[in-house]
Structures are given as structure tokens and as C-alpha cells.
Steps between C-alpha positions, in 0.01 A plus 500: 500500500410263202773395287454455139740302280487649167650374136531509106629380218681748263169570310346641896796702632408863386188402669621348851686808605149731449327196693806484765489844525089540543529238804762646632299844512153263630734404821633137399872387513616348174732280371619474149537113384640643159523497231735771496567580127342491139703234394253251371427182796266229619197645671499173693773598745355775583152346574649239683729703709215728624255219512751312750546823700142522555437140539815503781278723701811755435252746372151553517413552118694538191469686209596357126537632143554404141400587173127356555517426883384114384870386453632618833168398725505173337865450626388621849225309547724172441621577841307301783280729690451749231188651355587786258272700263576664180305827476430743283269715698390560844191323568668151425769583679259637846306150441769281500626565855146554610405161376842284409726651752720557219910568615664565192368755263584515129470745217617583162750777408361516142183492631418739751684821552639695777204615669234201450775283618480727841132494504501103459758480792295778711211248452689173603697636809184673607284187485458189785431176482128421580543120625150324570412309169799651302739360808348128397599589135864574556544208738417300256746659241748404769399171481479434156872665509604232739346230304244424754183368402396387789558804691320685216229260497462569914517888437204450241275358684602641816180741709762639701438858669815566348341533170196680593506874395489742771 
């Protein structure tokens, strides 16, 4: 069973328990990261935490909220080994795990409502990473990540099959 690691700030928490509930209901286990109450806090803890769970191999994806969805993904995708996407409707969010393998999906609680915010999260979880040419693309994310040029440099000029669509 996939495990999703989902989170908010105070501005996303009447949204995460729709969300929680909706993947729930799709057949995913969930676990809540917090935040746990309106009292105003720091989107970045809750990015981070659910980035971390994700990156840990813990989970499989993870699911974050905040008033825009930027806040929150930004905070995530500090996290080694994370890609997250802010979306706001469904074809971004389909393309970005068809083409950037994304692991972390964001959105906005003041931005989409209830029901968009299911259809943008139908979209993502129903989506798969292509590889071929968009496999060389996030290998060399991970390299610029690890502040390796020359294994970027190698992975840009590389002809591997690896890279070849299919």
C-alpha cells in the first residue's frame, strides 16, 4: 500500500482533513505531520517534516498545504531528494510526475477549493513517471542538488540507453 505523508500550516488544515480523508477513501494509508490547530505557525516545519519523511524513504509521497501551496513546497523541496510541485489544477499536477517524477505535491488552501484540490490529487497519484529523456532531466536535478558539476556535465552529454525514450 503507498504511504503518503501529508501536512499544513494553520492557513491548510480545514483543507488536509478533506484531502486525508479523499486518500483514505482512494485506498492509501496516511499520516498526519500536523499541523494540528489554527493557531498561527511556520509553514516551514511542516514542509520540512513531510519532505524528510518522503526523502527517508518512510513514505512513498507526501502531500503539503498552505495558504498558496508556494510557502510550504518551497520548504519541502529544501530537503535533499525532493521534487515538489505547487498546483493549482490537474494537468500540471499529471505532468509533473509524468515528466519530473515529482514526490511532494503542493497546493494552496486559498486557492483551490475542496473539490479541485481532489481532482489535482486524482491527477498526481494517478500519473507515472515516464523516464527516457525526462529520467536524464531529473538526474541532473540530483546533481545540481549535490553540487556536482561534473557529474552533471557527464549526464549532459551522456548517449546512454538509459536516456533514450521507450
Amino acid at each position: 500500500m503507498t504511504k503518503i505523508a501529508i501536512g499544513s500550516d494553520h492557513v491548510g488544515i480545514e483543507l488536509k482533513p478533506v484531502i486525508k480523508d479523499y486518500l483514505v477513501e482512494l485506498g492509501y494509508e496516511v499520516t498526519d505531520f500536523g499541523a494540528n490547530s489554527t493557531e498561527r505557525t511556520d509553514y516551514p516545519i511542516y514542509g520540512k517534516k513531510v519532505g524528510e519523511a518522503v526523502a527517508s524513504g518512510d513514505y512513498d509521497l507526501g502531500i503539503v498545504i498552505c495558504g498558496t501551496g508556494v510557502g510550504i513546497s518551497l520548504a519541502a523541496n529544501k530537503v535533499a531528494g525532493i521534487r515538489a510541485v505547487v498546483c493549482s489544477e490537474p494537468y500540471s499536477a499529471q505532468l509533473s510526475r509524468q515528466h519530473n517524477n515529482t514526490n511532494v505535491l503542493a497546493f494552496g488552501s486559498r486557492v483551490v477549493g475542496a473539490e479541485l484540490a481532489k481532482m489535482i490529487v486524482k491527477a498526481w497519484l494517478d500519473a507515472s513517471f515516464l523516464g527516457g529523456r525526462h529520467l536524464r532531466r531529473v538526474d541532473e536535478l540530483a546533481a545540481i542538488e549535490a553540487a556536482d558539476d561534473e557529474k552533471f556535465e557527464a549526464i549532459r552529454t551522456s548517449n546512454s540507453e538509459r536516456y533514450a525514450d521507450k
